[in-house]
N, C-alpha and C positions, 0 to 999 in steps of 0.2 A: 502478050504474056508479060507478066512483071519482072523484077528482078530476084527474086526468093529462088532459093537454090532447093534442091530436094531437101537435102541435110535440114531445112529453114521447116520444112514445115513438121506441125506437133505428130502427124499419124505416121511418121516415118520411123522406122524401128530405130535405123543408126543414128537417129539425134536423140532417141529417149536412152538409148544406151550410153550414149555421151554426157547425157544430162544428169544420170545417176550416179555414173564416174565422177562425174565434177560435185556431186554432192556429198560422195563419200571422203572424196579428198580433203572437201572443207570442215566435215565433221569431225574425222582425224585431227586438221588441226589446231581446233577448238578443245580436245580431248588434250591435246597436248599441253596448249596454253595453261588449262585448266590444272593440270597434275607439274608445272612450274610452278604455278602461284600457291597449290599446297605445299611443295616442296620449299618455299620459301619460304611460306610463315611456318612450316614448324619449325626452319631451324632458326627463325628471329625468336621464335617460344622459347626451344631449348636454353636460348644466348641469355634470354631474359631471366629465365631459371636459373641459369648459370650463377646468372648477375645477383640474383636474391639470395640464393643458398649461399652464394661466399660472404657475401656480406652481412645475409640475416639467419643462419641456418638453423637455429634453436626455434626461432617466433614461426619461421615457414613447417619446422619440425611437426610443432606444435598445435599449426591449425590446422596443419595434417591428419595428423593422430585424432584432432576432436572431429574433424570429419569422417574420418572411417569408425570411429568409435560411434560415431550418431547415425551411422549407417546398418550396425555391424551390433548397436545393442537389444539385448532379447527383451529389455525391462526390468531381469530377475535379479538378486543377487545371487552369489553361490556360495556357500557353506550353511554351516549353522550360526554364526553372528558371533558376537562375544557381548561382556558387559550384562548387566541385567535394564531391562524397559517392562515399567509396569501398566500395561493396558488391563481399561476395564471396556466390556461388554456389556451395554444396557440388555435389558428384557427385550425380547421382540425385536433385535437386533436384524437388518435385511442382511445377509449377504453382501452389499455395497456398502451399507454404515460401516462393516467390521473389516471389511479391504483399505477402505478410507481414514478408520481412525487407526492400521496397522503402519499405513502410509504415510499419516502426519507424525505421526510418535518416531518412522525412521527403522523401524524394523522390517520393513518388506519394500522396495524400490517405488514399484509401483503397485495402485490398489488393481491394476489390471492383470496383474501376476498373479495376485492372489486369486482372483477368480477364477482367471484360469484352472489355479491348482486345485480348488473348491470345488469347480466341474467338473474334476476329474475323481471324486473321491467321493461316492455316495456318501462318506460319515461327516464330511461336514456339516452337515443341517443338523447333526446333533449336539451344536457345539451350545456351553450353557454360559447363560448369566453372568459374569462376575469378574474379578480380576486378575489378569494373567501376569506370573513372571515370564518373560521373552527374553530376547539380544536384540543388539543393535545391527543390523545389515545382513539380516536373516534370508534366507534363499523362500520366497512360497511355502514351498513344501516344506520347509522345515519348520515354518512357524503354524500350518495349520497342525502340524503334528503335535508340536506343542500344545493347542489349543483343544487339544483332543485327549491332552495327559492330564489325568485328574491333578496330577502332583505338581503341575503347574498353575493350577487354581488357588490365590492366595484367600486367605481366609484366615479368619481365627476362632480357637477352638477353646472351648469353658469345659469341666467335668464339675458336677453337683452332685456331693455324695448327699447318701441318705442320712438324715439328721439337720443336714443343713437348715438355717434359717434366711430369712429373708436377706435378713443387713449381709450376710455371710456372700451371697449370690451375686447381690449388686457388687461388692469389694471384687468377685472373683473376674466380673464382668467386668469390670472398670479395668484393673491393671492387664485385663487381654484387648480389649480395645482403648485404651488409652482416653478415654472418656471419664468427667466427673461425676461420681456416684452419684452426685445429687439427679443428673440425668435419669437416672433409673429407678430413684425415688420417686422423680415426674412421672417417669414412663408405668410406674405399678399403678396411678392412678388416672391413668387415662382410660376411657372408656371403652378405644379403641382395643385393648385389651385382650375383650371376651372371655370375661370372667364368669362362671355358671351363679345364675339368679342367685342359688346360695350362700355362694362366698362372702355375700354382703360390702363388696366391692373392696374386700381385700384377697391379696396375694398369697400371705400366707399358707401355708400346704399346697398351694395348686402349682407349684413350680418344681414339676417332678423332677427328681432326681437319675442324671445319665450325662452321658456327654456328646455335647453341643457342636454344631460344627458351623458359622456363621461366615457371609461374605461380608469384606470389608467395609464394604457401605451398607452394610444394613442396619438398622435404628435401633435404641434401645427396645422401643415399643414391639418390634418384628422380633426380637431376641428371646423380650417376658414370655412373649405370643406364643410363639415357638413350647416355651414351655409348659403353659396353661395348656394349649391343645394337646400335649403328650401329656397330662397329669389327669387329662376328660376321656385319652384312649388307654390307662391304665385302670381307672375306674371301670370302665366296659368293659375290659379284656377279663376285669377278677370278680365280676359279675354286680358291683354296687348299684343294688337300684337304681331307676332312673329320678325319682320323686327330690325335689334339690335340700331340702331341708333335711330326710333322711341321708342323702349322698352328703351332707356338709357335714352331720353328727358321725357319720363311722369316717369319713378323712379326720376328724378330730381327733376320733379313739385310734384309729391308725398311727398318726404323729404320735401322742404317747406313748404308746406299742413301740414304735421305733428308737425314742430316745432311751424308752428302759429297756428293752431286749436286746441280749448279744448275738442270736442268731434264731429262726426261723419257729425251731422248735420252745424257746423261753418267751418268742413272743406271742405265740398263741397261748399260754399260760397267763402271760401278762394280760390280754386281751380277756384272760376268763376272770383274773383278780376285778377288773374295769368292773365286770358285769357283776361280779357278785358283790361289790362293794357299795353300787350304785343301790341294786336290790335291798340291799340288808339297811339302805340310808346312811350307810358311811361315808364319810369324806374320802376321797382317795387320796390325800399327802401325800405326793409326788413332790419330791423336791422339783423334777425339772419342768414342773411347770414355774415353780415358786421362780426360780433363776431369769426363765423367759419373761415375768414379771419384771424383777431387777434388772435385767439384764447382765446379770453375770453367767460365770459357768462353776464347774466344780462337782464334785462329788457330796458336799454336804450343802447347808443352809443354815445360816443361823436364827436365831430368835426376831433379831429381828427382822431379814428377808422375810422370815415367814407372819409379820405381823404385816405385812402387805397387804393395802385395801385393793391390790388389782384383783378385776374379776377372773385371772387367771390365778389367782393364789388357792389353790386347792386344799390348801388347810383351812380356811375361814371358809370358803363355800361350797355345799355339796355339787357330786355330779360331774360334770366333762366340764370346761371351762368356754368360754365363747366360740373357739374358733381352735383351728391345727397351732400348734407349736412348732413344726418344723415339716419339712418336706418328706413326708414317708414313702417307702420305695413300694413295692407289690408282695413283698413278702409281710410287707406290717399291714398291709389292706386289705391279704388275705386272711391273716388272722384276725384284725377288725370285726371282718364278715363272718368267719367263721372260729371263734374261741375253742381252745380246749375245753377237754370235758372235765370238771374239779371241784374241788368247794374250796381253793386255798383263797384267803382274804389279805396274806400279806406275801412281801416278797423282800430281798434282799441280795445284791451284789456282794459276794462273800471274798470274790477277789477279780479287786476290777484288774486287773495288769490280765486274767484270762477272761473277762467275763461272769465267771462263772456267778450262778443266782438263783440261791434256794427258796423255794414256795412253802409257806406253813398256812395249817387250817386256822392254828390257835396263836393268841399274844403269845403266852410261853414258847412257845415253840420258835416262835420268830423272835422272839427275845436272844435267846441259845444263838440263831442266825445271826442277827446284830451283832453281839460280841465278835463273832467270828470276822466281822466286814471291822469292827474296832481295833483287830488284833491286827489285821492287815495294814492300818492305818499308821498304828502304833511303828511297823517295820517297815512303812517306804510313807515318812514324814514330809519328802517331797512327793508324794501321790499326786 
């Protein structure tokens, strides 16, 4: 037999219970070690903390603050901003162009805010073209909402009343967008235009009369355009043939119509003196054609305006004159098209301060009318 004691060998129960015991004992004091040597370094950590904060408290404050801040931000800002930022919206704008350029300009944190709020709000995809008043450090939502208020869409706005002329339009255009008239001179004679085959590639009448409403970057060319198209769907709306030579002679008699008639009913009268004056091979003597000629304005003409070789001088040549003298609205293009019924051949403003404007069949009779428009003249010398 050898010397190994029972205890010695592995299948003996009392030595695996012993051997367990001794294993647990040493684990324990491994655990122990383990939970000193935490115990120490946090409190060399705290000491060292100690040691920074007393001596750096503001810088360690401070990198603080920026690490819980970069932990702890959502991306968004909060309120509604202040200050005004003017972003524009091109056409066809994705979704991420219009986060992105809200982002660079400074009004929304991040462009990932704004999609966020985008996705949340079916009415974004309707947001339009053009440029926006906003603030600076606008929360998401507050700036799509903005971009959703019409009334935050900058723009500028022209009204073209009826009678106006060309030169008149461009002046009105220029001092709302700040551009030189001469611009819009260009722009009437660009092709780009679309001016109907008729108009003989002027402007002229086709710049109907209403009010405009343009965004900031849009061209002179896009602004005439604008008008010409509303001057082709007023034509259609009061029934002018479609044949362009026909549709360019009654916008002619229209313009006239408008600059003699003071309301609706004097200018279908006016419209029937046209016709039966043509008829009968009269000249119609319209002063305001004569002045359109000159370029002046006024209520009379004298001798000599009226010895004007322009082919719009209606005293020297029979008939309508080449082309519209001014921009007539649907009430002078309805009578145009459809004249009173009459045989008068002349007519007279008996008092312009109301309008008012008597029709005669005969000279004498319109003679009697003339004095009347004389007498008025005679008592407001500044007419």
């Amino acid at each position: 037999m050898s010397g190994l004691s029972l205890e010695d060998l592995p299948g003996n129960p009392e030595s695996r219970a012993s051997s367990r015991s001794a294993q647990r004992s040493a684990q324990r004091g491994d655990r122990d070690r383990r939970r000193k040597r935490r115990r120490t370094t946090a409190l060399v950590v705290l000491a060292v903390c100690a040691v920074l904060f007393g001596g750096g408290a503001v810088l360690v404050g401070s990198q603080a603050s920026s690490l819980v801040a970069s932990l702890t931000d959502s991306g968004d800002y909060e309120g509604t901003g202040s200050g005004d930022v003017d972003v524009t919206i091109p056409a066809g704008a994705s979704g991420r162009t219009i986060a992105s350029a809200l982002a660079e300009a400074g009004v929304v944190k991040t462009s990932g805010a704004f999609l966020t709020a985008a996705a949340a709000d079916p009415a974004a995809t309707s947001i339009q073209p053009g440029t926006y008043r906003l603030r600076s450090e606008m929360s998401a939502a507050s700036a799509l909402a903005l971009l959703l208020d019409p009334s935050s869409r900058q723009s500028l706005q022209v009204r073209v009343i009826e009678g106006n002329v060309a030169s008149q339009i461009y002046q009105k255009l220029s001092e709302a967008s700040g551009r030189p008239v001469s611009d819009y001179e260009a722009a009437a004679k660009d092709p780009a235009l679309g001016l109907p085959a008729g108009a003989n590639g002027s402007v002229e009448g086709y710049l109907f009369p209403a009010t405009y409403t343009y965004d900031l970057d849009s061209t002179p060319v896009e602004q005439l355009q604008a008008m010409v198209v509303r001057a082709t769907q007023a034509m259609d709306e009061v029934g002018f043939p479609a044949d362009p030579a026909e549709r360019h002679r009654l916008l002619t008699e229209a313009s006239l119509v408008q600059k003699e008639g003071a309301n609706a009913e004097d200018m279908a009268k006016v419209a029937r003196v046209i016709e039966n004056r043509i008829a009968a091979g009269q000249p119609l003597q319209f002063d305001t054609t004569v002045n359109y000629a000159t370029g002046k304005t006024g209520l009379t003409t004298t001798a000599e305006d009226r010895a004007s070789t322009s082919p719009y001088n209606t005293y020297l040549y029979p008939g309508l004159p080449p082309g519209p003298i001014a921009s007539p609205g649907e009430d002078a293009m309805r009578a145009a098209l459809a004249p009173a019924d009459g045989s008068w051949l002349y007519f007279v403003v008996t008092d312009p301060s109301t309008g008012a404007t008597a029709f005669a069949d005969t000279y004498e009779e319109h003679q009697r009318n003339v004095a009347q428009f004389q007498a008025w003249l005679r008592a407001n010398p500044q007419g």
